[in-house]
mmCIF file as Biopython writes it, N, C-alpha, C and O atoms, coordinates in Angstrom:
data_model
#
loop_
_atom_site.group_PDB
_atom_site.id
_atom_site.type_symbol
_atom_site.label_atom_id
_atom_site.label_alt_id
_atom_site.label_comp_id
_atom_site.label_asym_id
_atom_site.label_entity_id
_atom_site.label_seq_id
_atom_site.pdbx_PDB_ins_code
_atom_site.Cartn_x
_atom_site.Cartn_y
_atom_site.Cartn_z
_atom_site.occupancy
_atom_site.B_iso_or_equiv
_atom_site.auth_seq_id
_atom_site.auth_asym_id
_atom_site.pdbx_PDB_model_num
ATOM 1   N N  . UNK A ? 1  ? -7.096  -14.027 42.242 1.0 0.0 1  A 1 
ATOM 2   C CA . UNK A ? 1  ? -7.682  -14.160 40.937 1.0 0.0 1  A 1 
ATOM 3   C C  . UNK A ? 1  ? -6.597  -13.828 39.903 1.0 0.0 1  A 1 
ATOM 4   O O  . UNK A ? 1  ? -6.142  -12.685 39.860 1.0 0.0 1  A 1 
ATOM 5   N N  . UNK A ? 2  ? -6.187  -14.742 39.108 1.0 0.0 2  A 1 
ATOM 6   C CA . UNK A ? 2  ? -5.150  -14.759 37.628 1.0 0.0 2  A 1 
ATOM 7   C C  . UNK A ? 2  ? -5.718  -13.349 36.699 1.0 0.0 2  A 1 
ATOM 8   O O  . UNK A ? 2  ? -6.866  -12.959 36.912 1.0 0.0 2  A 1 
ATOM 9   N N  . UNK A ? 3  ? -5.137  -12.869 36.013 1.0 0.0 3  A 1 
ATOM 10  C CA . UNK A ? 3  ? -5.212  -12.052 34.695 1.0 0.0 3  A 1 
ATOM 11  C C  . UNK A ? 3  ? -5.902  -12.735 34.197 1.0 0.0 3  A 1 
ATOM 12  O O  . UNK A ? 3  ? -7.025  -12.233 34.170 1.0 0.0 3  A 1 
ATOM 13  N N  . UNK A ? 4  ? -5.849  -13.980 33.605 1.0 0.0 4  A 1 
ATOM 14  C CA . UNK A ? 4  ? -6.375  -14.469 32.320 1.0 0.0 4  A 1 
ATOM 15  C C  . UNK A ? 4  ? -8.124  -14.898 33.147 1.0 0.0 4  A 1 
ATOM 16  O O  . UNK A ? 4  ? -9.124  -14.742 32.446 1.0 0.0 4  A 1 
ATOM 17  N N  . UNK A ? 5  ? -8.237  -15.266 34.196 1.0 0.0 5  A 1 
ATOM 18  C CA . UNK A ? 5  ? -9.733  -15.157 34.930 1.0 0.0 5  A 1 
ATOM 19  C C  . UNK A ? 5  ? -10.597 -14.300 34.875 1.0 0.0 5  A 1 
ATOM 20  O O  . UNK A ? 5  ? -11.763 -14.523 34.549 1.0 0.0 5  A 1 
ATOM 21  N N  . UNK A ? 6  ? -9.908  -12.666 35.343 1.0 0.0 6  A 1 
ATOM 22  C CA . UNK A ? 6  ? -10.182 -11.559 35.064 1.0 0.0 6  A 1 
ATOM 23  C C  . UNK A ? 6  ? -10.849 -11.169 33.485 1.0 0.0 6  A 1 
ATOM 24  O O  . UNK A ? 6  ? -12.000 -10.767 33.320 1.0 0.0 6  A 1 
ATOM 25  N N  . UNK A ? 7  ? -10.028 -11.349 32.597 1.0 0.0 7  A 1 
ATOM 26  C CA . UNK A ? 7  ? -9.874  -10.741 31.247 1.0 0.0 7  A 1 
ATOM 27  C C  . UNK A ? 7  ? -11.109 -12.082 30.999 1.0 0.0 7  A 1 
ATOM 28  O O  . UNK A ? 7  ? -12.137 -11.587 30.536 1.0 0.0 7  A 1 
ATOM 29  N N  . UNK A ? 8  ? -11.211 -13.396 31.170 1.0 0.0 8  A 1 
ATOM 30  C CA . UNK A ? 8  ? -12.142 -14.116 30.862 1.0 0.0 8  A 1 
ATOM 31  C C  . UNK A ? 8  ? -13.759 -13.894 31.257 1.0 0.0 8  A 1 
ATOM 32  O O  . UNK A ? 8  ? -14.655 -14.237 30.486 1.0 0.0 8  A 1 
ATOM 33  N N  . UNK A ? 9  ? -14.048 -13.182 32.758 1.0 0.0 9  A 1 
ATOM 34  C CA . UNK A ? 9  ? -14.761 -12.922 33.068 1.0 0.0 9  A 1 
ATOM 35  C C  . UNK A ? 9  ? -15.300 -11.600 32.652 1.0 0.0 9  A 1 
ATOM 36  O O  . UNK A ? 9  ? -16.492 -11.503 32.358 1.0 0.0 9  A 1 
ATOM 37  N N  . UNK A ? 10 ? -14.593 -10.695 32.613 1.0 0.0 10 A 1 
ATOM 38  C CA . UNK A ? 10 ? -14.928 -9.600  31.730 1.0 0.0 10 A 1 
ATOM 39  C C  . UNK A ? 10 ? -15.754 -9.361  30.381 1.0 0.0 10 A 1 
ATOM 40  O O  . UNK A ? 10 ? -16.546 -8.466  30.087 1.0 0.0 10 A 1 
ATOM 41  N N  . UNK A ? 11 ? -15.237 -10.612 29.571 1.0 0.0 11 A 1 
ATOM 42  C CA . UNK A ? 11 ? -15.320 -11.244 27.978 1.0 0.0 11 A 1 
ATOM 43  C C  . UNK A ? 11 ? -16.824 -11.701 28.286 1.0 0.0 11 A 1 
ATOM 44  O O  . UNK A ? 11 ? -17.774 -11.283 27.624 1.0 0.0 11 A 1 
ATOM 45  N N  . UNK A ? 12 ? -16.923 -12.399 29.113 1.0 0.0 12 A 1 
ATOM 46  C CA . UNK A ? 12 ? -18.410 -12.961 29.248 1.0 0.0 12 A 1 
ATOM 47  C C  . UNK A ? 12 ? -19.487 -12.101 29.718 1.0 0.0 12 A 1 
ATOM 48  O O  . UNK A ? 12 ? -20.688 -12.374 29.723 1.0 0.0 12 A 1 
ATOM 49  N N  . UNK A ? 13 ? -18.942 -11.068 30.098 1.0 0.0 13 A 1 
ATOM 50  C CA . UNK A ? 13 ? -20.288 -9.608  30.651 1.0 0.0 13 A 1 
ATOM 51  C C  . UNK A ? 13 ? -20.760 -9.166  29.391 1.0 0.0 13 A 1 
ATOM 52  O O  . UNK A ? 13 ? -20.241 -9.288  28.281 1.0 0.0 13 A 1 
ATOM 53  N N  . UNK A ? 14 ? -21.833 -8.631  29.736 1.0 0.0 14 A 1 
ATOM 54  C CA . UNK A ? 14 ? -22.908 -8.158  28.715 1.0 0.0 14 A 1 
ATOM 55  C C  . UNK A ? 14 ? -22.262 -6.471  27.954 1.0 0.0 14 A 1 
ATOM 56  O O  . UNK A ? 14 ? -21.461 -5.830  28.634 1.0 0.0 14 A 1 
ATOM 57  N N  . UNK A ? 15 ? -22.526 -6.139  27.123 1.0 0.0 15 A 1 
ATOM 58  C CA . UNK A ? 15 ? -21.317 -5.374  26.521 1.0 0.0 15 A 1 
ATOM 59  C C  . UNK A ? 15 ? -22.050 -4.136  27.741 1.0 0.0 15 A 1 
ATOM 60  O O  . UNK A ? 15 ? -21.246 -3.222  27.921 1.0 0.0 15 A 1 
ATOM 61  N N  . UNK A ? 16 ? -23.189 -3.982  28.454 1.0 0.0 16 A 1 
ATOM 62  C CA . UNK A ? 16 ? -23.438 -2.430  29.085 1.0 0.0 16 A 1 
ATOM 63  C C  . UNK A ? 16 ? -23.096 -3.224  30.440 1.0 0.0 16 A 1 
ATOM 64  O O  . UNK A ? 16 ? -22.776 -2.342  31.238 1.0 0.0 16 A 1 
ATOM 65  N N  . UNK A ? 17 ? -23.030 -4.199  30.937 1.0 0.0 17 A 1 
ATOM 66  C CA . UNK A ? 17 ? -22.145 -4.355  32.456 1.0 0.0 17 A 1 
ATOM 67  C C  . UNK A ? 17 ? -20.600 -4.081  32.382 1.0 0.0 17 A 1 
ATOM 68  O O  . UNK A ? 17 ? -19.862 -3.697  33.289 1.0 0.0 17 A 1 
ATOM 69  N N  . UNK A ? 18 ? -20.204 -4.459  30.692 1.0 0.0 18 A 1 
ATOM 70  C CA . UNK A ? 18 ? -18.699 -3.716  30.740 1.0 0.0 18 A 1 
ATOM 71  C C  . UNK A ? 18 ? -18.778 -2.451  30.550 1.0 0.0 18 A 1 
ATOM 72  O O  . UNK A ? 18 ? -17.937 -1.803  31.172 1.0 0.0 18 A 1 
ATOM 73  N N  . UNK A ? 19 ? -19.681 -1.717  29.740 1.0 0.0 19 A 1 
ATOM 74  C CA . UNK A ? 19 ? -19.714 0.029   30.026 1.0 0.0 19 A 1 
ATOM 75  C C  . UNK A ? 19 ? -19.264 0.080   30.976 1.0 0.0 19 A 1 
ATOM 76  O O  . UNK A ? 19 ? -18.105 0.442   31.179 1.0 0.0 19 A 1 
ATOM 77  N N  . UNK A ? 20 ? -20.677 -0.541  32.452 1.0 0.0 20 A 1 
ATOM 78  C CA . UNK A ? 20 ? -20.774 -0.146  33.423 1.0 0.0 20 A 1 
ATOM 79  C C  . UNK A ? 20 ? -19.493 -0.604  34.524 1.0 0.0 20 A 1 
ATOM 80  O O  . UNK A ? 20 ? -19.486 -0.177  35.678 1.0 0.0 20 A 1 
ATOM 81  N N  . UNK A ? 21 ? -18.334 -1.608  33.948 1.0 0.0 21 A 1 
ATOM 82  C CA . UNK A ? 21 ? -17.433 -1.464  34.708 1.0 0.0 21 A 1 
ATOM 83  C C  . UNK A ? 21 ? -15.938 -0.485  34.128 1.0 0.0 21 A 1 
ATOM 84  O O  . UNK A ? 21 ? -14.775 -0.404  34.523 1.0 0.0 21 A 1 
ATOM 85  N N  . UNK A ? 22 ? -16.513 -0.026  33.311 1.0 0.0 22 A 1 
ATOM 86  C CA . UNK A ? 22 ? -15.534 0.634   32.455 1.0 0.0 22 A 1 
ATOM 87  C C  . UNK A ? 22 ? -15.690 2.153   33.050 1.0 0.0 22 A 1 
ATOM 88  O O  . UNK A ? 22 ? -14.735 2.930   33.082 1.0 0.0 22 A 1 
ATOM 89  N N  . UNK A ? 23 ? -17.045 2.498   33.533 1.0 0.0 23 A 1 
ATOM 90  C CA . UNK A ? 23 ? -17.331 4.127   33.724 1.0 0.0 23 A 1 
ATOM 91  C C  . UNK A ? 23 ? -17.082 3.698   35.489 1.0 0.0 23 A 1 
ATOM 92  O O  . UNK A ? 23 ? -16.793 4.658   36.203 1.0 0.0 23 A 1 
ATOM 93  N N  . UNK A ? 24 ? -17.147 2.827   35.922 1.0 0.0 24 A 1 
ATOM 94  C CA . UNK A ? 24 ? -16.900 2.474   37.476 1.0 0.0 24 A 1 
ATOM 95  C C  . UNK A ? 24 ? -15.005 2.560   37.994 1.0 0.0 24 A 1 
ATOM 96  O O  . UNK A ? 24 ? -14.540 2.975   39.055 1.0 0.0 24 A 1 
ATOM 97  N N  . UNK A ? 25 ? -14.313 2.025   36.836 1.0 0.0 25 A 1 
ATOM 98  C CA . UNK A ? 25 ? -13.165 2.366   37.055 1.0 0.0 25 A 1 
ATOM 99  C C  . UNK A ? 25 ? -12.725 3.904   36.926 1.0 0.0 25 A 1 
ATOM 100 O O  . UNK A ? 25 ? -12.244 4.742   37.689 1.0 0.0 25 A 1 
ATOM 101 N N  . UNK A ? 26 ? -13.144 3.858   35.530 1.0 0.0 26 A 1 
ATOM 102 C CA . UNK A ? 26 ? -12.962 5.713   35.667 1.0 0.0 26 A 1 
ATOM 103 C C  . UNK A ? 26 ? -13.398 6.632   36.602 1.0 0.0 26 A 1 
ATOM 104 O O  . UNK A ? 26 ? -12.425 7.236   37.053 1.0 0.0 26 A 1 
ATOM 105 N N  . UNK A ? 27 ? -14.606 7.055   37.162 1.0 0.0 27 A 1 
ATOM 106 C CA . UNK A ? 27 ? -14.373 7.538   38.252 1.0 0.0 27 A 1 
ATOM 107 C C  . UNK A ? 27 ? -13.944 7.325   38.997 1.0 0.0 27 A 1 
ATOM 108 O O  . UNK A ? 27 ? -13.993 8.259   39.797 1.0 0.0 27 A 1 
ATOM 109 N N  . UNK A ? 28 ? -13.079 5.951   39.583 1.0 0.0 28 A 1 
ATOM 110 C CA . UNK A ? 28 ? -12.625 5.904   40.941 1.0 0.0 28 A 1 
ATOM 111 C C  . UNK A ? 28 ? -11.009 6.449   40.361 1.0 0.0 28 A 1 
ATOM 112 O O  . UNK A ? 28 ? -10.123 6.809   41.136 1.0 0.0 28 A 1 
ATOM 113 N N  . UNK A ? 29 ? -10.895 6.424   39.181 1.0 0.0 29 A 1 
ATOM 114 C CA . UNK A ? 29 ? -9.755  7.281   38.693 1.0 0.0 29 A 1 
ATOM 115 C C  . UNK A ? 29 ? -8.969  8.898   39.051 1.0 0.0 29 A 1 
ATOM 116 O O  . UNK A ? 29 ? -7.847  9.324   39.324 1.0 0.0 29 A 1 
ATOM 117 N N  . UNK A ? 30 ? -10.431 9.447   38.837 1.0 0.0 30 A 1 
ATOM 118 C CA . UNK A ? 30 ? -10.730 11.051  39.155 1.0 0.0 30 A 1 
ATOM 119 C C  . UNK A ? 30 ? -10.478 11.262  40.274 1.0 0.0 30 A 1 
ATOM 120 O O  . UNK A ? 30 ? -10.897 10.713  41.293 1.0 0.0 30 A 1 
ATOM 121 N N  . UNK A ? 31 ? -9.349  12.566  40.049 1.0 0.0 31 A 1 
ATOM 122 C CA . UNK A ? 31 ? -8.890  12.819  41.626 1.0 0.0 31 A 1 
ATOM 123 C C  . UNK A ? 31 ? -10.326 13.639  42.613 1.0 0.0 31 A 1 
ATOM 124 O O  . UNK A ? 31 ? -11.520 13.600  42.317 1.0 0.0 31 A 1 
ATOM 125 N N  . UNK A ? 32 ? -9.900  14.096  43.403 1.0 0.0 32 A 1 
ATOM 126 C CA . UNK A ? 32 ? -11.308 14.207  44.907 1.0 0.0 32 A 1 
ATOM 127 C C  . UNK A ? 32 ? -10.987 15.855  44.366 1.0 0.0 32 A 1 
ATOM 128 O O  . UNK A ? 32 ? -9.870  16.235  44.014 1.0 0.0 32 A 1 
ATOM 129 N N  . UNK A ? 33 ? -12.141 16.657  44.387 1.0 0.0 33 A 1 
ATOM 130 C CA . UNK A ? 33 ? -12.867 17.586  44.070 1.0 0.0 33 A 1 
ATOM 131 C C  . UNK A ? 33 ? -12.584 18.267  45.407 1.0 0.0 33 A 1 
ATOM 132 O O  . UNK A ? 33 ? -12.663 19.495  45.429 1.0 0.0 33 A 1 
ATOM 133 N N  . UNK A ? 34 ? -12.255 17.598  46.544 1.0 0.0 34 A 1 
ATOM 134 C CA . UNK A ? 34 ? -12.283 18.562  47.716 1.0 0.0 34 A 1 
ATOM 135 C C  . UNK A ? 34 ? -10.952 17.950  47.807 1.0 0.0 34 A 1 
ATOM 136 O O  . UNK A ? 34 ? -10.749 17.472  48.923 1.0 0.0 34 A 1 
ATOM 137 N N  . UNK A ? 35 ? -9.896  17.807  46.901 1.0 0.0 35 A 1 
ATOM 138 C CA . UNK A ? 35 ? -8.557  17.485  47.920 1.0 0.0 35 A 1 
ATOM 139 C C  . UNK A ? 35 ? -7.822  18.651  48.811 1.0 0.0 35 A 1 
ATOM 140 O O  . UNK A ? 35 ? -8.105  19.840  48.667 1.0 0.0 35 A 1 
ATOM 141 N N  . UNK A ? 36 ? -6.978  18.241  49.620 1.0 0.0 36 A 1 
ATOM 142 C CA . UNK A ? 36 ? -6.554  19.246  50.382 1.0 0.0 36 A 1 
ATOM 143 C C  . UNK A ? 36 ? -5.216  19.436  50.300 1.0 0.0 36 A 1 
ATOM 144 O O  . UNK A ? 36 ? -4.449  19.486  51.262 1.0 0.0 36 A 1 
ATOM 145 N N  . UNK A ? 37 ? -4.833  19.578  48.752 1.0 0.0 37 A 1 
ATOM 146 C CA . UNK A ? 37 ? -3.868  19.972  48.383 1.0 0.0 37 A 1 
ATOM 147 C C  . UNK A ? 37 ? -4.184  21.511  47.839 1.0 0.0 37 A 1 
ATOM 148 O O  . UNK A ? 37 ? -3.504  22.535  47.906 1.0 0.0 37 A 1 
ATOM 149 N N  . UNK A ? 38 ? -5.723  21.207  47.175 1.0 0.0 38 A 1 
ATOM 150 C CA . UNK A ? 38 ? -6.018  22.457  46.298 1.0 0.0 38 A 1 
ATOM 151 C C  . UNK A ? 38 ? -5.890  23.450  46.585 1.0 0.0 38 A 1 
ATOM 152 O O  . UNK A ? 38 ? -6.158  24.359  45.800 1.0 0.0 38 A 1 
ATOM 153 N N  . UNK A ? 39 ? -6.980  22.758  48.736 1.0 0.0 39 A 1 
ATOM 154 C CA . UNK A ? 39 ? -7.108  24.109  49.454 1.0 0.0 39 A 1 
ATOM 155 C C  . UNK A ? 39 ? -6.128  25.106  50.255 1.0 0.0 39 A 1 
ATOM 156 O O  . UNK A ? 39 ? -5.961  26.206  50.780 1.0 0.0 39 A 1 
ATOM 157 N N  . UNK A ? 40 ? -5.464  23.463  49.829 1.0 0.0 40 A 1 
ATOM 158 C CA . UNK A ? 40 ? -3.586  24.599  51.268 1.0 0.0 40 A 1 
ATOM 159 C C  . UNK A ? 40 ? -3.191  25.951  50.103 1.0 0.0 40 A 1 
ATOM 160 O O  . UNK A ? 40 ? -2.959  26.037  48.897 1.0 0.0 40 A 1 
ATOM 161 N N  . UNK A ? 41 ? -3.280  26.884  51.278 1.0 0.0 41 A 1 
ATOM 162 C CA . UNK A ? 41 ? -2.652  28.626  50.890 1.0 0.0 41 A 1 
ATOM 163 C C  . UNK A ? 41 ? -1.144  28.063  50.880 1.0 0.0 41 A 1 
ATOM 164 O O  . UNK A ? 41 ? -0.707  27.293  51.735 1.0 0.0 41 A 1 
ATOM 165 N N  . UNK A ? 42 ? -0.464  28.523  49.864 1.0 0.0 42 A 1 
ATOM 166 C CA . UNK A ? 42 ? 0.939   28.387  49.727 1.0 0.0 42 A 1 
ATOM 167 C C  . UNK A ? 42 ? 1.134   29.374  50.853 1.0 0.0 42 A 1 
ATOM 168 O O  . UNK A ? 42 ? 0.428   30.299  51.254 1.0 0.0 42 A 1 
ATOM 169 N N  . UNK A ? 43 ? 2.690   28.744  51.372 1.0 0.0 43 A 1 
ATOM 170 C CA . UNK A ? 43 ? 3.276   29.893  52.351 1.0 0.0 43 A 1 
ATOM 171 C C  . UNK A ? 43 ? 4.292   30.848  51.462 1.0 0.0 43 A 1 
ATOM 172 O O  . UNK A ? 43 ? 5.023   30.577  50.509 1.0 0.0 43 A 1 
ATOM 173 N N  . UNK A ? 44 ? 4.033   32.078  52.172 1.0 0.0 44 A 1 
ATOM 174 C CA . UNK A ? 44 ? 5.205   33.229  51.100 1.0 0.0 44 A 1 
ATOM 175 C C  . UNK A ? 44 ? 6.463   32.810  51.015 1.0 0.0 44 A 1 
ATOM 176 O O  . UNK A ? 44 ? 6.778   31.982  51.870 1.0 0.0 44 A 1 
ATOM 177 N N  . UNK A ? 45 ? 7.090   33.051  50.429 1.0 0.0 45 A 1 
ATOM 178 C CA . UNK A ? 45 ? 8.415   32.640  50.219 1.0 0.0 45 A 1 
ATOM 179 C C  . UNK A ? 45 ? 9.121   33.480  50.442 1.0 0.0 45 A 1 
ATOM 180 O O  . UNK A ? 45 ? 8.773   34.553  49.948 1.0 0.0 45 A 1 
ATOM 181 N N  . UNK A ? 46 ? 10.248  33.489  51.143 1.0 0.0 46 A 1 
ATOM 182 C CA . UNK A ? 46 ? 11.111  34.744  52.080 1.0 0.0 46 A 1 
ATOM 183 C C  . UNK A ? 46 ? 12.627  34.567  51.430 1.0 0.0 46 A 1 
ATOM 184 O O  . UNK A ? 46 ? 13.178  33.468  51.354 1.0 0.0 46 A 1 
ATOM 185 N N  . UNK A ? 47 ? 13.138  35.632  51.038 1.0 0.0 47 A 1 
ATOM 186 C CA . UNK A ? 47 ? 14.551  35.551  50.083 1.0 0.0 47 A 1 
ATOM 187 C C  . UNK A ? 47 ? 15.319  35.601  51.062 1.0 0.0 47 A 1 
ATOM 188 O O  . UNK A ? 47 ? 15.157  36.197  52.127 1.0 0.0 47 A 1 
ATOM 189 N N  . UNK A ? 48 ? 16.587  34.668  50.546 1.0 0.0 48 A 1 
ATOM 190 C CA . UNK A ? 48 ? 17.770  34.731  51.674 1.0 0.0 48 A 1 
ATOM 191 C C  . UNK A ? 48 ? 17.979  32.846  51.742 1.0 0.0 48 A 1 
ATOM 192 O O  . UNK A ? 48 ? 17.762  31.892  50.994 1.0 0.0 48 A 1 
ATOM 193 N N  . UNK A ? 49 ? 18.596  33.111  53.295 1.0 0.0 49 A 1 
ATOM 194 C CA . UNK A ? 49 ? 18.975  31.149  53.554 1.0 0.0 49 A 1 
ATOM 195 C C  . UNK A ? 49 ? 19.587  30.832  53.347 1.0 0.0 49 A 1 
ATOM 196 O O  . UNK A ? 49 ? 19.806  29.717  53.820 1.0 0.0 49 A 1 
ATOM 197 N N  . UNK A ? 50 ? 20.556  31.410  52.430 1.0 0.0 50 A 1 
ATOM 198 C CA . UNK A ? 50 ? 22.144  30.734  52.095 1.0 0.0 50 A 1 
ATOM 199 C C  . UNK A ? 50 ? 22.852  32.219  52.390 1.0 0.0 50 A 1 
ATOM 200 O O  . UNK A ? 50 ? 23.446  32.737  51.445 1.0 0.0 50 A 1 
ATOM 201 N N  . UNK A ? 51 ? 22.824  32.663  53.201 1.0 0.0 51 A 1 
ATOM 202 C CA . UNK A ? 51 ? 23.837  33.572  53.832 1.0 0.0 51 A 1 
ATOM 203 C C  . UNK A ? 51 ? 25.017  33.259  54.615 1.0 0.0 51 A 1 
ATOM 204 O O  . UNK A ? 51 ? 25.757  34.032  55.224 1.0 0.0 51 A 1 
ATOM 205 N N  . UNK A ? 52 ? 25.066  32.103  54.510 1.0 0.0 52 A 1 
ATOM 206 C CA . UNK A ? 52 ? 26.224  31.703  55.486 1.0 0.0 52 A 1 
ATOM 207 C C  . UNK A ? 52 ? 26.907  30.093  53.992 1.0 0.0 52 A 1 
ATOM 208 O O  . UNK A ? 52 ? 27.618  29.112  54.208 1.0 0.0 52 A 1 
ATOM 209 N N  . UNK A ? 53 ? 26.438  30.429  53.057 1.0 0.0 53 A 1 
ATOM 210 C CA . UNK A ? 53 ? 26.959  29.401  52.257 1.0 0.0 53 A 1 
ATOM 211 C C  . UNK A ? 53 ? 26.013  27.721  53.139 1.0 0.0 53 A 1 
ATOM 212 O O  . UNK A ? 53 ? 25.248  27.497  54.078 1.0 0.0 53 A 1 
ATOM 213 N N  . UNK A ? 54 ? 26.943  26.740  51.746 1.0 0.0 54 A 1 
ATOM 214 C CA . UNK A ? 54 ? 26.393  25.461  52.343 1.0 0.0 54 A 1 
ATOM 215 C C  . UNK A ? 54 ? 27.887  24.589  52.190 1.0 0.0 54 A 1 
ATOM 216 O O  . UNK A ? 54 ? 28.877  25.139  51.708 1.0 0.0 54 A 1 
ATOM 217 N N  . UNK A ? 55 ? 27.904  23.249  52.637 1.0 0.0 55 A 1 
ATOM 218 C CA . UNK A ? 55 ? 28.833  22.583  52.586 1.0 0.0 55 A 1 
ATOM 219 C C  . UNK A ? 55 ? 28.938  21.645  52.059 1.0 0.0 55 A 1 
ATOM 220 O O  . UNK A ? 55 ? 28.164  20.790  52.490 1.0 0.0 55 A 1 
ATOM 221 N N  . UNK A ? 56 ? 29.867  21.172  50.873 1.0 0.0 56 A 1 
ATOM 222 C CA . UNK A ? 56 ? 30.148  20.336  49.811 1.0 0.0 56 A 1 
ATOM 223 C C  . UNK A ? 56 ? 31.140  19.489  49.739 1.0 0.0 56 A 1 
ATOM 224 O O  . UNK A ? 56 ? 32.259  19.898  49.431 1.0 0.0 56 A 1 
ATOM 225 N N  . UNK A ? 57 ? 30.840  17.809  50.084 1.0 0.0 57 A 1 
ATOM 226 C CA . UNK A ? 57 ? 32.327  17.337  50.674 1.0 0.0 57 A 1 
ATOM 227 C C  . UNK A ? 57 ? 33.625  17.527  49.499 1.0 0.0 57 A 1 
ATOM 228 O O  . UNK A ? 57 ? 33.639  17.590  48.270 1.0 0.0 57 A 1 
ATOM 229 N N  . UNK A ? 58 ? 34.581  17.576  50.464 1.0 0.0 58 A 1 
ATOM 230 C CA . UNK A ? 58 ? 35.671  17.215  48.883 1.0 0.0 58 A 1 
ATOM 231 C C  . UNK A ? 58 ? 35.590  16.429  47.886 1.0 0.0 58 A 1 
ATOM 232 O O  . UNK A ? 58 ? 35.779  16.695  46.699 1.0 0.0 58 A 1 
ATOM 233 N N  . UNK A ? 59 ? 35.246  15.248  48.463 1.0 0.0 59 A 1 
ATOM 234 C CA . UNK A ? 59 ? 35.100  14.139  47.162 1.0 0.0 59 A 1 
ATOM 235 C C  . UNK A ? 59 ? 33.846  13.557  46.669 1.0 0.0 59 A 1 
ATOM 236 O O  . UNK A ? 59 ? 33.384  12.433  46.476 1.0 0.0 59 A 1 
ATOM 237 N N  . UNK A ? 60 ? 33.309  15.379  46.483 1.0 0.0 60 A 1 
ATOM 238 C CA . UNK A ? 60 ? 31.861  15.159  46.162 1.0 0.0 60 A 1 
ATOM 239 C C  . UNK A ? 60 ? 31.626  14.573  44.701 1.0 0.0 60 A 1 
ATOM 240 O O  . UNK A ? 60 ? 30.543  14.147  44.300 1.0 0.0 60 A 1 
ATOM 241 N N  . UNK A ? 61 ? 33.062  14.628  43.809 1.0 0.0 61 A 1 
ATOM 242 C CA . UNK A ? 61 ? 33.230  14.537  42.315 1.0 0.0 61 A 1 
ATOM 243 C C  . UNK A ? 61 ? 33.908  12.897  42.219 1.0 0.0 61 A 1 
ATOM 244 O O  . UNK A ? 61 ? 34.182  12.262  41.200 1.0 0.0 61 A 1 
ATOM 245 N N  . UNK A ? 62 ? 33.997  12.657  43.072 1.0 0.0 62 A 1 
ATOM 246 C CA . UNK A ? 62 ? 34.607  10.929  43.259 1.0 0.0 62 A 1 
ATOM 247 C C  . UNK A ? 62 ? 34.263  9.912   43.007 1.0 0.0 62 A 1 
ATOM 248 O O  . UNK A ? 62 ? 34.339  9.308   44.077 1.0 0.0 62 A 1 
ATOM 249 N N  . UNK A ? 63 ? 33.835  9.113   42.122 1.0 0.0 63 A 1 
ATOM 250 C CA . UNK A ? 63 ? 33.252  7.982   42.434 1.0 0.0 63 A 1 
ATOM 251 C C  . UNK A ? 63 ? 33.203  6.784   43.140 1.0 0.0 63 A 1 
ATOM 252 O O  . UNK A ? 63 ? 34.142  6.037   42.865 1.0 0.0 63 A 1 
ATOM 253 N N  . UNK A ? 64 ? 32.463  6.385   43.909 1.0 0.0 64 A 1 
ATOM 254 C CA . UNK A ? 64 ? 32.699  5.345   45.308 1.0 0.0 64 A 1 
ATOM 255 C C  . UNK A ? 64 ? 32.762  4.251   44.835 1.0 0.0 64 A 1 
ATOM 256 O O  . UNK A ? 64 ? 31.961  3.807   44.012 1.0 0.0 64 A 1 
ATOM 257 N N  . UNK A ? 65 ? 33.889  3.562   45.370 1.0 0.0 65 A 1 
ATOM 258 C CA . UNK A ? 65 ? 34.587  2.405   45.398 1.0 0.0 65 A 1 
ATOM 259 C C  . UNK A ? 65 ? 33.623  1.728   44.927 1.0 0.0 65 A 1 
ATOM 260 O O  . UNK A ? 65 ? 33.881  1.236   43.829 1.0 0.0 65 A 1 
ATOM 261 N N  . UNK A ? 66 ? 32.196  1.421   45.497 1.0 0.0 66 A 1 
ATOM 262 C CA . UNK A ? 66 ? 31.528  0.560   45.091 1.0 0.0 66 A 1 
ATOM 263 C C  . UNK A ? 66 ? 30.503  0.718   43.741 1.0 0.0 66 A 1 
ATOM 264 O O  . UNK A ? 66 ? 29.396  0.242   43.490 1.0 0.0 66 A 1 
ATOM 265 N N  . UNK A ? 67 ? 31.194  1.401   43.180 1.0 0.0 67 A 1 
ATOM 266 C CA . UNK A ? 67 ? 30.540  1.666   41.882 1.0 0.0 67 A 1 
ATOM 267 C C  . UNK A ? 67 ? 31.142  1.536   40.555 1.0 0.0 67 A 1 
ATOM 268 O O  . UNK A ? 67 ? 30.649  1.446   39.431 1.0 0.0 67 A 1 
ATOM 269 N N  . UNK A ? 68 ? 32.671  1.556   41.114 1.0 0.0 68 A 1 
ATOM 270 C CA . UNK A ? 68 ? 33.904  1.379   40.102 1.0 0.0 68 A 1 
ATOM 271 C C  . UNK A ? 68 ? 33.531  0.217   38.800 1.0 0.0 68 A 1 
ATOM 272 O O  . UNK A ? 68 ? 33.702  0.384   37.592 1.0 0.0 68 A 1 
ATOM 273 N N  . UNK A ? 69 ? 33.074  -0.767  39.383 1.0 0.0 69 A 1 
ATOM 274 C CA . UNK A ? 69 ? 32.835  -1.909  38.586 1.0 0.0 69 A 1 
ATOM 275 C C  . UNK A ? 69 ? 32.248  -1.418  37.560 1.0 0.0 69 A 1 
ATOM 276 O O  . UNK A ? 69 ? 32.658  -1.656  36.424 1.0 0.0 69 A 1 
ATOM 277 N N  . UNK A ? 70 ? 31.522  -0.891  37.728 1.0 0.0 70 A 1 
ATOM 278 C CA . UNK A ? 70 ? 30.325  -0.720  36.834 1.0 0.0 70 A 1 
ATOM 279 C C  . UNK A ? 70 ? 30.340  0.022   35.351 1.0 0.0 70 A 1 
ATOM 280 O O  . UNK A ? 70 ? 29.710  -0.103  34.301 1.0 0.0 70 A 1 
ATOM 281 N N  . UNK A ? 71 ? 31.463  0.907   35.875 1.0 0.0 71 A 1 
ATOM 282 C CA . UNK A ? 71 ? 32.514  2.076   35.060 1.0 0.0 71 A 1 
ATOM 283 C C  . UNK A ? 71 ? 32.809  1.483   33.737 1.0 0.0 71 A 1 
ATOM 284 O O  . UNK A ? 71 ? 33.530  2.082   32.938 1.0 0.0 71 A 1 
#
């Protein structure tokens, strides 16, 4: 189905079937009331982990050949 089908068929609904597809999109908008992001317990966070340092190539400041162009 085209945009302009859509937007045509829309135009021709009765102005409370477009309410009613207007309040139908919006809730399917609204995130979930039970997501299971809300409910995950963060884990504690433990200090430290870089006790031994990390590793950074030399030509971490370089720009790669294949980007030169662009320069």
């Amino acid at each position: 189905m085209s945009y302009d089908s859509i937007v045509t068929e829309i135009l021709s609904m009765s102005a409370e079937k477009r309410w009613n597809l207007l309040m139908e999109i919006a809730s399917s908008l609204q995130p979930a009331t039970n997501c299971s992001a809300q409910n995950k317990k963060r884990a504690k966070r433990k200090l430290g982990g870089f006790e031994e340092g990390f590793f950074m190539a030399d030509d971490f400041d370089k720009t790669p050949e294949c980007f030169k162009e662009y320069l």
